[in-house]
C-alpha positions in Angstrom: 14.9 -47.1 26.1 13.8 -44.5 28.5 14.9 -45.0 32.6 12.0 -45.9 34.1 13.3 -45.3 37.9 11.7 -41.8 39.5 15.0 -39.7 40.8 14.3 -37.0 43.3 16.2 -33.6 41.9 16.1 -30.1 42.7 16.8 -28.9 39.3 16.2 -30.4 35.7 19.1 -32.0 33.5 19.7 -31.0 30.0 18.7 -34.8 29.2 14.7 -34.0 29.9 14.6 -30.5 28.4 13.9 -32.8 25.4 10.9 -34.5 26.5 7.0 -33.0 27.1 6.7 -32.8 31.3 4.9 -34.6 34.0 2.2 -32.4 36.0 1.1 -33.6 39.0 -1.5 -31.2 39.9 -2.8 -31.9 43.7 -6.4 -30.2 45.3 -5.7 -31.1 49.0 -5.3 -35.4 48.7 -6.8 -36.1 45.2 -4.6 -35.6 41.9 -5.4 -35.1 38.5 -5.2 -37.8 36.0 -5.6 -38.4 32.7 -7.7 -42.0 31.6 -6.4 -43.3 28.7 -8.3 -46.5 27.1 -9.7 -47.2 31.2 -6.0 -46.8 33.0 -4.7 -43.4 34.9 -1.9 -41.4 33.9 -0.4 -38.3 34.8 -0.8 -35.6 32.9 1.7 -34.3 30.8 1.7 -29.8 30.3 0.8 -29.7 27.3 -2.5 -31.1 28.5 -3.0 -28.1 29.9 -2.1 -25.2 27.9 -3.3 -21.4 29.2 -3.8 -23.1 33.0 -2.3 -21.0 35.4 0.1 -22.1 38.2 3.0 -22.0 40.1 4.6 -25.4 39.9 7.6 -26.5 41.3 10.2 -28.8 40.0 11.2 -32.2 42.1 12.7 -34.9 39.5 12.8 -36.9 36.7 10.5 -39.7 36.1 10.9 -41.7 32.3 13.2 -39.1 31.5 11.0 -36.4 31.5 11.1 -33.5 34.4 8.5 -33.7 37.0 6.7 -30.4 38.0 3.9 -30.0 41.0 1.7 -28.0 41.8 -1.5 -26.7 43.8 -4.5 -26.4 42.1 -6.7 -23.0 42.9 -9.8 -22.6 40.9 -11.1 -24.6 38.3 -10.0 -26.6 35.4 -10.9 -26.4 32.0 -13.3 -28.5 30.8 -11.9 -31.7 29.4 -14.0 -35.3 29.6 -10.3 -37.2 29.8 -9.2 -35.6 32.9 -10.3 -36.0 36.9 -9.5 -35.4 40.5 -8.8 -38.8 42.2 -7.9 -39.8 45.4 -4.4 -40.6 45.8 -5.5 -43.1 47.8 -7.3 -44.9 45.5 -4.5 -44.9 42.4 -2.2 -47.2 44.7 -1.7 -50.0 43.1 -2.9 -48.9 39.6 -0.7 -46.6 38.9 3.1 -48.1 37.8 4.9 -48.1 41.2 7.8 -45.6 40.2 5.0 -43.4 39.0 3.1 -43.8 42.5 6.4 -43.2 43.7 6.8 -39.6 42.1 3.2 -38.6 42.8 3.7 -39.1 46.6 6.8 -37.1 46.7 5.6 -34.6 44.5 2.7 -34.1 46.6 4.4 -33.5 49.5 7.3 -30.9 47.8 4.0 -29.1 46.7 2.5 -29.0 49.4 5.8 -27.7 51.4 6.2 -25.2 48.7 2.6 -23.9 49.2 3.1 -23.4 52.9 6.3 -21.4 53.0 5.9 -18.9 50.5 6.8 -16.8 53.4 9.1 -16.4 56.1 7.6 -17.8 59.5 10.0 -15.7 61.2 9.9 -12.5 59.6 7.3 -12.7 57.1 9.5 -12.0 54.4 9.2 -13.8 51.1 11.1 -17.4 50.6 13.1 -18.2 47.8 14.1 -21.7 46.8 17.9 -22.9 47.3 20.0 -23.7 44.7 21.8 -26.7 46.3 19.4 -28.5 48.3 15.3 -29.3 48.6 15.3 -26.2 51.1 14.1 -22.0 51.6 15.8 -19.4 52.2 14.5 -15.8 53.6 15.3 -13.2 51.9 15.0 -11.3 54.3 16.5 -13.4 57.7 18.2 -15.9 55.9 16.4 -18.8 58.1 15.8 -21.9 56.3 13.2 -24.2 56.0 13.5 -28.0 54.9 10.4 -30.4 54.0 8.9 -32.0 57.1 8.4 -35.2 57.9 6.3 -36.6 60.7 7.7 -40.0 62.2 4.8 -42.3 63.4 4.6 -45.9 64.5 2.3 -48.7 63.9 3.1 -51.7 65.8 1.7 -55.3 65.6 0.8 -56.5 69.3 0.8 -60.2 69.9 -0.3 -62.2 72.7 -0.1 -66.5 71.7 -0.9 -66.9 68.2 -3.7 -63.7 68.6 -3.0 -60.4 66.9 -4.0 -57.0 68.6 -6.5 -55.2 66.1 -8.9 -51.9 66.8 -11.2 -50.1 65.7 -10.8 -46.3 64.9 -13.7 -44.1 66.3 -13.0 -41.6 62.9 -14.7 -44.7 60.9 -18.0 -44.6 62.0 -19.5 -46.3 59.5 -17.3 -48.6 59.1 -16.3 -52.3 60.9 -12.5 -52.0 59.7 -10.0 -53.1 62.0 -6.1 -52.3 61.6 -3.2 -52.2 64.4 -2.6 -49.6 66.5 -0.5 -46.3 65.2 0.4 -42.9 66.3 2.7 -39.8 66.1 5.8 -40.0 67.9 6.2 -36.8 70.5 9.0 -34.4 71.1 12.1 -35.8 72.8 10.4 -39.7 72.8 12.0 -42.6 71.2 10.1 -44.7 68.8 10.2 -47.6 71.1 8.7 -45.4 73.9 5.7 -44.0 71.7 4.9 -48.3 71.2 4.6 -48.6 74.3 3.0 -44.9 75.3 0.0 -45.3 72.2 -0.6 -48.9 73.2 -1.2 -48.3 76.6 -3.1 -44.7 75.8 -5.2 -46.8 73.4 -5.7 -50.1 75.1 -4.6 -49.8 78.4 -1.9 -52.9 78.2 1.5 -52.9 78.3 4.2 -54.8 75.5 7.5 -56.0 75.7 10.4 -57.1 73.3 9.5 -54.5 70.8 11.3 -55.5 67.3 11.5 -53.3 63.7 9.7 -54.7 61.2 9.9 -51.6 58.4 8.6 -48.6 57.6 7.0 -46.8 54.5 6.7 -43.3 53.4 2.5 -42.0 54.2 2.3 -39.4 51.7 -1.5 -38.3 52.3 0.0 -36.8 55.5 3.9 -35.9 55.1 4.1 -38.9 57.7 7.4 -41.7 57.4 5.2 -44.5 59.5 7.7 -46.9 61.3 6.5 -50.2 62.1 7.7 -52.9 64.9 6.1 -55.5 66.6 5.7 -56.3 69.9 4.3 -58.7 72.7 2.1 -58.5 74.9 3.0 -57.8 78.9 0.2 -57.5 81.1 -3.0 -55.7 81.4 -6.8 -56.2 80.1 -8.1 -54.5 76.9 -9.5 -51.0 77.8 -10.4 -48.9 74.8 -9.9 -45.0 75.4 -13.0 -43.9 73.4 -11.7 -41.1 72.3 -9.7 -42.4 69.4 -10.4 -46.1 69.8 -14.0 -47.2 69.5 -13.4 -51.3 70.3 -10.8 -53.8 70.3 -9.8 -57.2 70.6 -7.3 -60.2 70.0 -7.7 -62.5 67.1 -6.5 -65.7 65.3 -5.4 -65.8 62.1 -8.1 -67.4 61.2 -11.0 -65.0 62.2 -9.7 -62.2 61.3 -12.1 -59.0 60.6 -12.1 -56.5 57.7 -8.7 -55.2 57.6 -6.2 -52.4 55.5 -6.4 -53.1 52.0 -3.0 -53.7 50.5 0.1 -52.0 50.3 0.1 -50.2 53.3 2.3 -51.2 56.1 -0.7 -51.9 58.9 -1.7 -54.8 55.8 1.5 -56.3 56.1 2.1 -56.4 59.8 -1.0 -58.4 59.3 -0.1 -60.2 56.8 3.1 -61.3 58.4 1.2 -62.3 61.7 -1.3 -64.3 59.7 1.6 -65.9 57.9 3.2 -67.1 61.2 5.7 -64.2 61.0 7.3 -65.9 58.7 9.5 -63.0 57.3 12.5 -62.0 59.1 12.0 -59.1 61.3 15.2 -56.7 62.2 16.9 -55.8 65.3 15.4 -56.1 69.2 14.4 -54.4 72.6 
């Protein structure tokens, strides 16, 4: 039997030279796949013969290598292939194969974007030991980046803190409060900085609840919870349009699953049931 598990790896075994490879081929969030008999799958390169591209190598999912790559220009004509939303495969793609299209994404995306020295504008050239670039020219180096965020759950009684963003305007979908965590803060500081930037309150005994890789935007989101402290809701307009506290019970449109805002909310509507990790 083939292993199933995605592995991250900067360059292929002898094991997968065997087997036909993955292409994940990205134009900015949405990925090619192919439908077979009304379910997604990734494209394998013979799929694709004559295409053009510079891919990049990142692991090994079923035993076969995994390449990447940026799409520029067209595709050929082929009924059995689309551009989808990564988005929208969560959930209907196998979760290892989710897995390798998130990461892949964001290796591509990183390869794209340093073709070239920042520093000296000399070309990059993979390293041989490590998911990293080398100059050729200054020898800097240049790792993928990740952007740590939090999204906390805000309670006050048995009432859960949810908003509105002003970026849906056409929407009624409410979701906890998140944002991108600032040079020299800690993650417990940017809960309490976005809330009250957002909402104009202020929270105490902020706990970890989990985190989860956000491959649309190289983002590792870290989630806590937290209580309320003081202070009246005050939305700042600018990236909040309304909020409010509600029950379990009357709860509005919400995250659809598998994202970590849907199960801070989901553990709140639970009775935060599931054990939550560590305290400030």
């Amino acid at each position: 039997m083939l292993p199933m598990a995605f592995t991250p790896r900067i360059t292929p075994n002898s094991s997968e030279s065997t087997l036909p490879s993955f292409l994940f081929l990205f134009s900015g969030s949405d990925i090619l796949i192919r439908r077979s008999d009304a379910h997604p799958e990734i494209p394998i390169t013979a799929d694709l013969p004559g295409l053009a591209l510079r891919t990049v190598y990142f692991g090994s999912l079923h035993g076969r290598s995994c390449y990447a790559a940026e799409l520029n220009g067209g595709l050929p004509a082929c009924p059995s292939l689309s551009m989808v939303g990564l988005r929208q495969l969560y959930g209907r793609l196998p979760d290892q194969t989710y897995q390798a299209a998130g990461y892949g994404r964001q290796v591509a995306q990183w390869d794209g974007d340093h073709q070239y020295c920042g520093r000296c504008g000399r070309p990059m050239q993979n390293k041989a030991d490590e998911r990293a670039k080398i100059c050729s020219g200054c020898a800097a180096v240049v790792f993928p980046r990740i952007s740590p965020a939090v999204i906390m759950a805000v309670l006050r009684d048995n009432r859960i803190l949810l908003a509105r963003s002003t970026r849906f305007k056409k929407s009624r979908m409410f979701s906890v409060l998140a944002g991108y965590v600032e040079v020299g803060e800690t993650l417990e500081a940017c809960v309490r900085r976005e809330v009250k930037e957002e909402v104009d309150i202020d929270v105490r005994n902020i706990r970890y609840f989990g985190s989860q890789p956000w491959h649309y935007s190289s983002a590792l989101m870290v989630g806590f919870t937290a209580e309320y402290a003081g202070g009246e809701i005050a939305p700042d307009l600018t990236e909040i349009a309304e909020a409010g506290w509600f029950t379990a019970d009357d709860l509005p449109d919400i995250p659809g699953w598998g994202s970590i805002a849907r199960q801070l909310i989901d553990w709140f509507a639970e009775g935060g049931r599931n054990k939550r990790k560590g305290s400030r």
